[in-house]
N, C-alpha and C positions, 0 to 999 in steps of 0.2 A: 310617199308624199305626206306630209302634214296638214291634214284637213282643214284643220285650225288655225294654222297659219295662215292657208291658202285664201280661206274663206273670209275671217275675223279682222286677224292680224294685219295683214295689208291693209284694212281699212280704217286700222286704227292707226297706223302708222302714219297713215294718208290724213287723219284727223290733225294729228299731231305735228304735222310739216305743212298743213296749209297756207300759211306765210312764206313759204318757201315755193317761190315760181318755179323753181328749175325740178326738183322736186317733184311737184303736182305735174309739169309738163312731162318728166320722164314715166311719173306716174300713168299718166294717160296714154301715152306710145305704147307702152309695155301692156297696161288693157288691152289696147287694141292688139295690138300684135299676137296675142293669145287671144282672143277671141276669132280673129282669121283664119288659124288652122292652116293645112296646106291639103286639097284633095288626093287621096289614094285611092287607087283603081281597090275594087273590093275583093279582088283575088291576092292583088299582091300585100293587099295589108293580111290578111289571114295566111298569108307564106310570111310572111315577118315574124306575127305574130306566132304563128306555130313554130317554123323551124329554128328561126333565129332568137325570139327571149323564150320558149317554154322547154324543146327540146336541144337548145344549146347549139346548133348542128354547124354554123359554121366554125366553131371553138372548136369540135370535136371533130372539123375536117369530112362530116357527114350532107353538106350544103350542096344543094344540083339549085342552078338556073336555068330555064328553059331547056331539063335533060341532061344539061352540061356539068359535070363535076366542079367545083370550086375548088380546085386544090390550093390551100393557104399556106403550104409546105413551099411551094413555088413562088410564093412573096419574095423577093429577092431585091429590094432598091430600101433605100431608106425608110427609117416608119419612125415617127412622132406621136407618143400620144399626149393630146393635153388633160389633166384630170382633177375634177376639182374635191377638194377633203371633204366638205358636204355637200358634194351632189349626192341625191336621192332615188336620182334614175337611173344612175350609170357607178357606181360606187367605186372608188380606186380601186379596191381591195377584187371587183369583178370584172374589170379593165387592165388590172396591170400583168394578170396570167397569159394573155394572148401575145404579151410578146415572147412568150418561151413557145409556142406552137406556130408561129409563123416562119415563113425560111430565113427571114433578115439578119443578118449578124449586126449589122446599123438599128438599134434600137434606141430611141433617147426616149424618157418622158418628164415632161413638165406639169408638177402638180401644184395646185395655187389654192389658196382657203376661202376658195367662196362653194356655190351651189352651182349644175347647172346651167343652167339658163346665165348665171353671173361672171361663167367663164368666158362669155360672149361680147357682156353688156354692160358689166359693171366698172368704174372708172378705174379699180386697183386692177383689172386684167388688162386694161387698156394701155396702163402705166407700167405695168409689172410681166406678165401673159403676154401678149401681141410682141411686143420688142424683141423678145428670147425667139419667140415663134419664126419672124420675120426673117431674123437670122439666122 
């Protein structure tokens, strides 16, 4: 993430489009909606946390749920991934390997140039992202 950005930059941005209602109004959604958060039980976010971003374990086909093996070999229906050129979280380049380790021969993905959070919310994925998705 960019601290700077995160911190500074949005609110200079927000300085700079105050005249702009739509703007400050999405402005304010998107505060809020980050500052909500979603609760996580505090076991399974330290299963997240550990198996899934630090030890890699469902990529590597090494992932148990409640003792149950996760075999991703067994993926067998269509898979989509959507991925955005500057996301920060999820990076193409760290997304787009999982479609050679799953079983699906139906792989599509759709990458769009925003961040994201952007792939979600922002109007060129709404216009561009959701329509391709859709169908």
């Amino acid at each position: 993430m960019d601290p700077v950005d995160n911190t500074i930059g949005k609110y200079i941005r927000l300085y700079q489009n105050l005249d702009d209602q739509e703007f400050v109004e999405n402005f304010i959604r998107m505060e809020r909606w980050f500052s909500e958060g979603i609760d996580v039980a505090g076991k399974t976010y330290i299963q997240l946390v550990e198996d899934i971003c630090q030890e890699n374990k469902l990529f590597t086909n090494d992932f148990s749920l409640e003792g149950e093996h996760v075999d991703i070999t067994e993926i067998n229906m269509p898979v989509l991934q959507i991925t955005g050129e500057d996301d920060q979280l999820v990076p193409p380049e760290a997304s787009h390997p999982f479609s050679d380790v799953i079983g699906s021969d139906d792989v599509s993905t759709i990458e769009h140039s925003t961040g994201h959070i952007g792939l979600l919310f922002s109007s060129g994925s709404h216009e561009e992202v959701w329509p391709d998705v859709t169908e």
